[in-house]
C-alpha positions in Angstrom: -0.7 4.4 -4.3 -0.6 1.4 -6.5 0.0 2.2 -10.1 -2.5 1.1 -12.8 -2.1 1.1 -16.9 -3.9 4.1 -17.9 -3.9 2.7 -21.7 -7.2 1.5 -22.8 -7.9 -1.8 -24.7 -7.5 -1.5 -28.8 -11.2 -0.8 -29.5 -12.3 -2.6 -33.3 -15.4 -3.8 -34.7 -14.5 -7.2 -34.0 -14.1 -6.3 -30.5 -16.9 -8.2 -28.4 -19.8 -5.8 -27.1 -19.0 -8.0 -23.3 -14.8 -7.1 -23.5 -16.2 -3.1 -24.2 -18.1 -3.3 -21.4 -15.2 -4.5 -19.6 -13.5 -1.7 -20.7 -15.8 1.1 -19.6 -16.0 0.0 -16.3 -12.1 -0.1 -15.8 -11.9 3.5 -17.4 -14.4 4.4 -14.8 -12.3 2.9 -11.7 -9.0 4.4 -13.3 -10.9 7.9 -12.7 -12.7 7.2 -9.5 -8.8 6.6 -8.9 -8.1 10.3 -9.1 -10.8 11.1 -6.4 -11.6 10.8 -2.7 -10.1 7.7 -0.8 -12.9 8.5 2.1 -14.5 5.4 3.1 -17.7 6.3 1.4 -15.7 6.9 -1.6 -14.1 3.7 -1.2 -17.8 2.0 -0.5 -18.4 3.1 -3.6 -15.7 1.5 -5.7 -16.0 -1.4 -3.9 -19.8 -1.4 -5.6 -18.7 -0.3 -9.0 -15.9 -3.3 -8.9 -19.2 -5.8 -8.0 -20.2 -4.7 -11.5 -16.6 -5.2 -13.3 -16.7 -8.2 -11.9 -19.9 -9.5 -12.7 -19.5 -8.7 -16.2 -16.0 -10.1 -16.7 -17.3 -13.2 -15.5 -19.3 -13.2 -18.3 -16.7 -12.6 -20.4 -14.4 -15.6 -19.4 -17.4 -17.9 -20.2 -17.1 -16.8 -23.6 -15.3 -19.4 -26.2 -12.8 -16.7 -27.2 -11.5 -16.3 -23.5 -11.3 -20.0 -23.0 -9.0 -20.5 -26.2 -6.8 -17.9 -25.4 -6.3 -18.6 -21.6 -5.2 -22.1 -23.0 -2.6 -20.9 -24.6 -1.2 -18.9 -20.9 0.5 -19.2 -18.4 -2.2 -21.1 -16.2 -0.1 -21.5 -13.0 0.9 -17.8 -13.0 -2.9 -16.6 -13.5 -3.9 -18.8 -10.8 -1.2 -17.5 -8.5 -1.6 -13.9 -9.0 -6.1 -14.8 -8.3 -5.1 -16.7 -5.3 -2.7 -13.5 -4.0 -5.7 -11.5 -4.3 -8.6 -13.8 -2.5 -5.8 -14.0 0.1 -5.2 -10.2 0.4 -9.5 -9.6 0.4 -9.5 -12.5 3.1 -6.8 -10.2 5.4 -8.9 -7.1 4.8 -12.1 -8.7 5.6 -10.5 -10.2 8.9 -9.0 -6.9 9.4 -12.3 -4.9 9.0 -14.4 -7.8 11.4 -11.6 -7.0 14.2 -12.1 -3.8 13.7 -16.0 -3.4 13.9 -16.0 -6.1 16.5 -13.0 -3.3 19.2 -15.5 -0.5 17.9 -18.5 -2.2 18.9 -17.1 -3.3 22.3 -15.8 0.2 23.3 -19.2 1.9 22.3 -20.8 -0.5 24.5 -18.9 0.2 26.9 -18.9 3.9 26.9 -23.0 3.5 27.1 -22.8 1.7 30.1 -24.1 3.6 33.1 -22.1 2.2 35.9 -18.8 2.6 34.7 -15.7 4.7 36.0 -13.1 6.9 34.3 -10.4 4.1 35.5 -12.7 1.7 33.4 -13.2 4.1 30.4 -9.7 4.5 30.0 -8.5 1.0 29.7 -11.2 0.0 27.5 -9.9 3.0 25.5 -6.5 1.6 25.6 -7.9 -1.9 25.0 -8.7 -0.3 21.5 -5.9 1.4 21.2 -4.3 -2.1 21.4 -6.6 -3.7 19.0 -5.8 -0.7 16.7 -1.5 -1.8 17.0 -2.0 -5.0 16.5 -4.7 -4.4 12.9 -1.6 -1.8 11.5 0.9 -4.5 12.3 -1.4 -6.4 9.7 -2.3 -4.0 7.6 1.6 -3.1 7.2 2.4 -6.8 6.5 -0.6 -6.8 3.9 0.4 -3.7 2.0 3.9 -5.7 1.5 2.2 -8.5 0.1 0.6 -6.1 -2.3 3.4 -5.2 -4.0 4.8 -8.5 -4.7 1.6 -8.3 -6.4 2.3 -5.6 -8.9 5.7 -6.4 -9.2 4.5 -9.8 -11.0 1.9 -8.1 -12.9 3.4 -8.2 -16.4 2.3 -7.4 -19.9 0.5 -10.1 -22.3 -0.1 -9.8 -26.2 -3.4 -12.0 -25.4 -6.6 -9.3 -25.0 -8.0 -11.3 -22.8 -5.2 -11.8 -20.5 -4.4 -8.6 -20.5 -7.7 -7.8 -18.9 -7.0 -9.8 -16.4 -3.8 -8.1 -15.4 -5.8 -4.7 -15.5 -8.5 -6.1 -13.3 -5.8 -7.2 -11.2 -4.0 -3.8 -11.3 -7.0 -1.8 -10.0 -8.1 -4.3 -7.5 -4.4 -3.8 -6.3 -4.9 0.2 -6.4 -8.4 -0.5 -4.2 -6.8 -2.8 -1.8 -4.1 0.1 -0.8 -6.5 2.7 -0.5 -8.5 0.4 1.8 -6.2 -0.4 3.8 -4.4 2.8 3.6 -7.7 4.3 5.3 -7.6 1.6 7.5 -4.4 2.3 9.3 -4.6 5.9 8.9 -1.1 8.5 8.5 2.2 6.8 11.1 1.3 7.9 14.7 2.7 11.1 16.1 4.9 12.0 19.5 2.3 11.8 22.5 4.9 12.5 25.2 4.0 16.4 26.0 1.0 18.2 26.8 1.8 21.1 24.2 1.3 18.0 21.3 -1.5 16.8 22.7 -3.2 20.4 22.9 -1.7 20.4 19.2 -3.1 17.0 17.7 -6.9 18.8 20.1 -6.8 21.7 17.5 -6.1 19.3 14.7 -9.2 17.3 15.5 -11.9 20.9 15.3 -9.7 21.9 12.3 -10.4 18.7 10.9 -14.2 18.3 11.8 -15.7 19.6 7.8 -12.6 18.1 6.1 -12.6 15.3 4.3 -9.7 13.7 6.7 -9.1 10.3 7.4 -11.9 8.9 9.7 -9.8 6.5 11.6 -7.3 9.2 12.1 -9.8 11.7 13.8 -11.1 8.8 16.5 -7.4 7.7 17.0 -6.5 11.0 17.9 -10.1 11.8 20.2 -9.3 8.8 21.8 -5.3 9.3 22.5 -6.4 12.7 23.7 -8.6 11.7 25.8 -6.9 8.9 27.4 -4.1 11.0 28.4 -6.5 13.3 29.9 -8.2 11.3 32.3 -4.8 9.6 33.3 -3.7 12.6 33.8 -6.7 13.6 36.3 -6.9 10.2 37.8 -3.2 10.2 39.0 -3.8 13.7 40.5 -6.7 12.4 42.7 -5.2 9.3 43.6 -2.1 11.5 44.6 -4.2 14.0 46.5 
């Protein structure tokens, strides 16, 4: 998991009511950090970072953030914002190729008229699509951590923010994608694994397990299967 500063921003009576605001909903994220990474959990964050973003918008538009932003690093700020838009532009890709297999094998499994030869290489065919997102998602999460590793500590309040909002976007970024590509794939070469990963599956079915991970391994199961039955009748 990405690390984040748990240290809170000095609170004062100077400090304005918008950069408090900012505050609480960063200490709320660092403790939603500590919780489910389900993808409903995860929906969730991504909502709550809507509103810490929203708000430190605000906050840059105040006079105070614009005279100390002046006196930063500008290139580096803008570098380590553009790393980000690029990482949520990979994820969003890597979610629409995603929805877009899904969609194509359920419509496909709903079609009437369609053999078990048929089922099983559109199973494959997302499968495939599946290799080729983790391949991605792998790349991505390497990205990510040239990311943190540049993420450095400023004396300007303001700035410093900004690194913090950077940190936890970070953190949310590896947990999505880290659901995304679900735990490294496991030995399908004998039947007594694939009767193993079966029992995973119903021991697995009120957990809360990696969604991704339970359809990969329905879907591998059941694959095998009906090759499995297929080249018996074709050798019979």
């Amino acid at each position: 998991m990405a690390a984040t500063r748990s240290n809170s921003f000095p609170r004062s009576s100077r400090q304005h009511p918008l950069a408090r605001e900012v505050n609480e909903h960063l200490n709320r994220l660092r403790a939603s950090k500590e919780g489910s990474t389900s993808s409903a959990s995860i929906s969730h964050k991504l909502n709550s970072f809507q509103d810490l973003y929203d708000c430190f918008v605000k906050f840059l538009q105040l006079p105070l953030s614009h005279h100390a932003l002046a006196h930063e690093c500008a290139d580096e700020l803008l570098d380590g914002s553009l790393r980000l838009l690029d990482l949520c532009s990979t994820a969003k890709d890597i979610v629409l190729q995603i929805k877009e297999s899904t969609g194509e094998l359920q419509s496909a499994l709903r079609r009437r008229k369609i053999g078990e030869a048929e089922i099983v290489s559109e199973v494959r065919k997302y499968m495939s699509s599946r290799k080729v997102a983790k391949k991605t998602i792998h790349k991505a999460l390497g990205n990510l951590k040239v990311i943190q590793r540049k993420n450095r500590v400023s004396p300007s309040e303001t700035v410093s923010m900004l690194k913090e909002i950077e940190a936890v976007t970070c953190s949310m970024f590896e947990d999505l994608l880290s659901l995304i590509s679900g735990p490294k794939p496991r030995s399908w070469l004998s039947v007594s694994k694939l009767l193993h990963q079966r029992r995973i599956v119903c021991e697995d079915a009120g957990r809360n397990v990696n969604e991704f991970r339970k359809v990969d391994v329905a879907l591998k199961s059941f694959a095998i299967t009906k090759s499995e039955i297929i080249n018996l009748e074709m050798q019979n």
